[in-house]
Rosetta silent file (secondary structure, phi, psi, omega in degrees, C-alpha in Angstrom):
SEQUENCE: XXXXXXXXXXXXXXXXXXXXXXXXXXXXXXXXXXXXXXXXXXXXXXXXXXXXXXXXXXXXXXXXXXXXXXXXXXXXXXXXXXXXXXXXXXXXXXXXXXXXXXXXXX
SCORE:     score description
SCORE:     0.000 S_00000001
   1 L     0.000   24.457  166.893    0.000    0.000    0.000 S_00000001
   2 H   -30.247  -75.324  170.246    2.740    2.256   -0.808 S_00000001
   3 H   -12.913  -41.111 -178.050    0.751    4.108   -3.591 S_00000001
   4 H   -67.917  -31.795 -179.565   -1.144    5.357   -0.388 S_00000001
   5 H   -62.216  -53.769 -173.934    1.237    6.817    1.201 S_00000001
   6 L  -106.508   72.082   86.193    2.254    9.680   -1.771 S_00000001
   7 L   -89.802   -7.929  163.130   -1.472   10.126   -2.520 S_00000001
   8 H   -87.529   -4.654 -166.921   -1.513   11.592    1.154 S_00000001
   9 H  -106.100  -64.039  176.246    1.486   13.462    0.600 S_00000001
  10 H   -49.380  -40.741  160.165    0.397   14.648   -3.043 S_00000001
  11 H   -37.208  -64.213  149.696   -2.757   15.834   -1.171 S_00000001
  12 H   -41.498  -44.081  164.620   -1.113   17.966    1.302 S_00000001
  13 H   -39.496  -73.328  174.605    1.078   19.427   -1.141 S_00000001
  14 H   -39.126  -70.138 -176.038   -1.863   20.436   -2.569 S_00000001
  15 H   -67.150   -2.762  148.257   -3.828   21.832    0.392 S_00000001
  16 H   -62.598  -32.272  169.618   -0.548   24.008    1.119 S_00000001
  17 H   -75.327  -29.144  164.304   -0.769   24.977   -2.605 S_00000001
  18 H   -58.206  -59.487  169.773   -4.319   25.779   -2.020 S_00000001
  19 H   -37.826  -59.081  177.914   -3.551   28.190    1.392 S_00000001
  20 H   -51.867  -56.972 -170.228   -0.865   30.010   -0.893 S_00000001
  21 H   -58.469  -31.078 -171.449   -2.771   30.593   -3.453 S_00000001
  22 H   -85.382  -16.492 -175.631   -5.687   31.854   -1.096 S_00000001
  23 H   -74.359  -78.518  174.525   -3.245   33.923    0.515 S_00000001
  24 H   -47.333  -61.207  174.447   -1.663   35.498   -2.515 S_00000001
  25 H   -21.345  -55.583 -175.569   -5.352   35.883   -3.833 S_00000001
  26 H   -76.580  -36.821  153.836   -6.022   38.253   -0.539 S_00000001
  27 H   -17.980  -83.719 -157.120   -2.776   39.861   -1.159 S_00000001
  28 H   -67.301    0.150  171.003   -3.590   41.330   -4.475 S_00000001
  29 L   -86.807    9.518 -173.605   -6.843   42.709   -3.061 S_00000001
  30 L  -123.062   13.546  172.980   -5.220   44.918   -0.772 S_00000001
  31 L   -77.377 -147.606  139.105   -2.737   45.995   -3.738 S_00000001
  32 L  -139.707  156.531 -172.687   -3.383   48.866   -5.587 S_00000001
  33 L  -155.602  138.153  161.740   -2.822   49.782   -9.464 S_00000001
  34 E  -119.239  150.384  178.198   -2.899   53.049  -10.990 S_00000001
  35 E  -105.611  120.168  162.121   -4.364   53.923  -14.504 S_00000001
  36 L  -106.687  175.044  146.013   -3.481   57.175  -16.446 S_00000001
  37 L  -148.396  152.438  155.914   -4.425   59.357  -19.476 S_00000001
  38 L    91.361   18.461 -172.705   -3.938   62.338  -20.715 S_00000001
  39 L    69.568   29.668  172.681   -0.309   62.627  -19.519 S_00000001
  40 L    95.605    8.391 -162.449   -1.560   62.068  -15.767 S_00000001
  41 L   -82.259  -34.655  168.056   -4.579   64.256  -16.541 S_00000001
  42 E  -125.538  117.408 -167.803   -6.734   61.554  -15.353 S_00000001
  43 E  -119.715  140.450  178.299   -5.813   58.956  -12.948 S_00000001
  44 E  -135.326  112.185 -150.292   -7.794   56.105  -12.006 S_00000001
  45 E  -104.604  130.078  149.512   -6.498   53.742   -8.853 S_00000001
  46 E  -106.476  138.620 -172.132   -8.041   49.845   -8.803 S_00000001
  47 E   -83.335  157.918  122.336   -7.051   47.126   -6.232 S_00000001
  48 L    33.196  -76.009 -130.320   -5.838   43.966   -7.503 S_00000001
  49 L  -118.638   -0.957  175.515   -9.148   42.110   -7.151 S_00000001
  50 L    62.502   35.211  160.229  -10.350   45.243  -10.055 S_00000001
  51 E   -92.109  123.569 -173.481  -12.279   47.015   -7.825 S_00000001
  52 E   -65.483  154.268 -178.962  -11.985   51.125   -8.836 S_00000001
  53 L  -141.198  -13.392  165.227  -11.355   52.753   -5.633 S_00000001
  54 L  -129.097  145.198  138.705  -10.380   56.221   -6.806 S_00000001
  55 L  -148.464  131.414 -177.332  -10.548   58.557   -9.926 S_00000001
  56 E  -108.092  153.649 -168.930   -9.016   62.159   -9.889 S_00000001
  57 E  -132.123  115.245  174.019   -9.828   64.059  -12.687 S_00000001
  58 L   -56.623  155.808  173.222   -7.354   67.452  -13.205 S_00000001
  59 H   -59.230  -55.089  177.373   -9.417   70.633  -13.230 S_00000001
  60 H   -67.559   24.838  144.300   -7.818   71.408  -16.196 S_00000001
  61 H   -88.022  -13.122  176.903   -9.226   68.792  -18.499 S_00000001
  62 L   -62.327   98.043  177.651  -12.650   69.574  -17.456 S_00000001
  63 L  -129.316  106.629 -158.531  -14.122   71.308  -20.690 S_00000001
  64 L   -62.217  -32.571  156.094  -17.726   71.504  -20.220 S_00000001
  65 L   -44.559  -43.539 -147.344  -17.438   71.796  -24.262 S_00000001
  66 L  -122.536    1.900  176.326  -15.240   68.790  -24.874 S_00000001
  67 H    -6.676  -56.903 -178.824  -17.333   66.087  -22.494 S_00000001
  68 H   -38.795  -58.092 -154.018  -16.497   63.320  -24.971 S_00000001
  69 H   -58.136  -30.744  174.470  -12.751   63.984  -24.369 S_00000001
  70 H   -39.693  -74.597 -157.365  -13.454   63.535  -20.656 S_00000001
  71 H   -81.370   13.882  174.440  -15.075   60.295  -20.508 S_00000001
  72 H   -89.421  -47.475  173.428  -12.428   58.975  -23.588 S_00000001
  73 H   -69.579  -72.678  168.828   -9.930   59.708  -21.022 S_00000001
  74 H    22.824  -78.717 -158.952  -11.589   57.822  -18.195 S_00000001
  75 H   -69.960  -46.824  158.467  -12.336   55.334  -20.129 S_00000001
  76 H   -28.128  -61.203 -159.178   -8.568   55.087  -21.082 S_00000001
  77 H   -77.069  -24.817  162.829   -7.337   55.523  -17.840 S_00000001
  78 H   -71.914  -27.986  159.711   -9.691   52.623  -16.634 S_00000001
  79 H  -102.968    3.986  157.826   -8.787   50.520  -18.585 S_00000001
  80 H   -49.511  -79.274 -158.255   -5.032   51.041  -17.795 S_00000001
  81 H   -55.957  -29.503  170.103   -5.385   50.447  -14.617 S_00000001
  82 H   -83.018  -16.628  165.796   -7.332   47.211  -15.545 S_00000001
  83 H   -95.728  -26.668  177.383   -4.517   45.489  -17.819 S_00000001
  84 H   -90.477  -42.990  160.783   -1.978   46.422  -15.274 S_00000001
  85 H   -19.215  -62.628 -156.510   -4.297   44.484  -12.540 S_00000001
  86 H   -56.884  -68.700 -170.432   -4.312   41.742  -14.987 S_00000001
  87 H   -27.063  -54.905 -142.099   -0.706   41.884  -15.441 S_00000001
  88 H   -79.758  -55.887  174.869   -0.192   41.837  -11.539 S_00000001
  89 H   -32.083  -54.255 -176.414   -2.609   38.682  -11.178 S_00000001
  90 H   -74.862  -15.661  162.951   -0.911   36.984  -13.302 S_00000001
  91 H   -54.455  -54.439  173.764    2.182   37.924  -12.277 S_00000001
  92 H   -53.278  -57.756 -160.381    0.716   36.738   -8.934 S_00000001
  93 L  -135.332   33.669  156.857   -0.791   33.531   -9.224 S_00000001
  94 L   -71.892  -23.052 -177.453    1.199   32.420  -12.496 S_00000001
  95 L   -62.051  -45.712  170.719    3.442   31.082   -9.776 S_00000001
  96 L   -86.071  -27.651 -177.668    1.593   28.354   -8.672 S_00000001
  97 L   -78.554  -27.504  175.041    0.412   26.982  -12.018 S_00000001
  98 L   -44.863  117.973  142.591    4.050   26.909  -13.304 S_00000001
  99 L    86.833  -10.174  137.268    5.532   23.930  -13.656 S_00000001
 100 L   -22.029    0.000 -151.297    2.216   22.320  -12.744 S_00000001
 101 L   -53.242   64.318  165.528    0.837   19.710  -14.918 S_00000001
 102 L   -87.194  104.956 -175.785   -2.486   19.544  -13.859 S_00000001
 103 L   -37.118  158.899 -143.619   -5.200   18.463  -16.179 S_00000001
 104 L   -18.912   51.637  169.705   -7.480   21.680  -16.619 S_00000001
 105 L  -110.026  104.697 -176.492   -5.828   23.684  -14.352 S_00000001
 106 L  -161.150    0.000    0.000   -4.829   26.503  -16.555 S_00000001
């Protein structure tokens, strides 16, 4: 009954790999990421976990004329902030799937 023996071990492994993972997970939700445009005109800060938690807007882009340009930058600046999240997740919890071969864990 070897075989039993390193399916209790490969288990453990596992539920340590799980803990880490849950760990790191809470990690990036206390991170922060900021998103510009506009040369800093608009900044938009999200944690980790892509929740927005800020957006400063300079006075001087506010052109009560120019609205569009407003919300283009935003929108820019939001989604900055949302590909460098991405980045940092993956960046994050790329760690533990490396080197992994676990069927559909990917």
């Amino acid at each position: 009954m070897r075989g039993m023996g390193n399916m209790q071990n490969m288990m453990k492994q596992m539920q340590k790999m799980q803990k880490k993972m849950a760990e790191a997970q809470e990690e990036l939700g206390e991170k922060t990421i900021e998103g510009t445009a506009g040369g800093g005109m608009v900044t938009v800060i999200v944690t980790g976990h892509k929740e927005i938690v800020e957006v400063n807007i300079k006075e001087e882009v506010v052109d009560p004329e120019d609205v569009e340009m407003l919300q283009d930058l935003v929108l820019a600046a939001t989604n900055d902030a949302l590909k460098k999240a991405d980045e940092l997740t993956n960046a994050t919890m790329g760690q533990f799937t490396k080197g992994m071969n676990l069927p559909g864990m990917f």
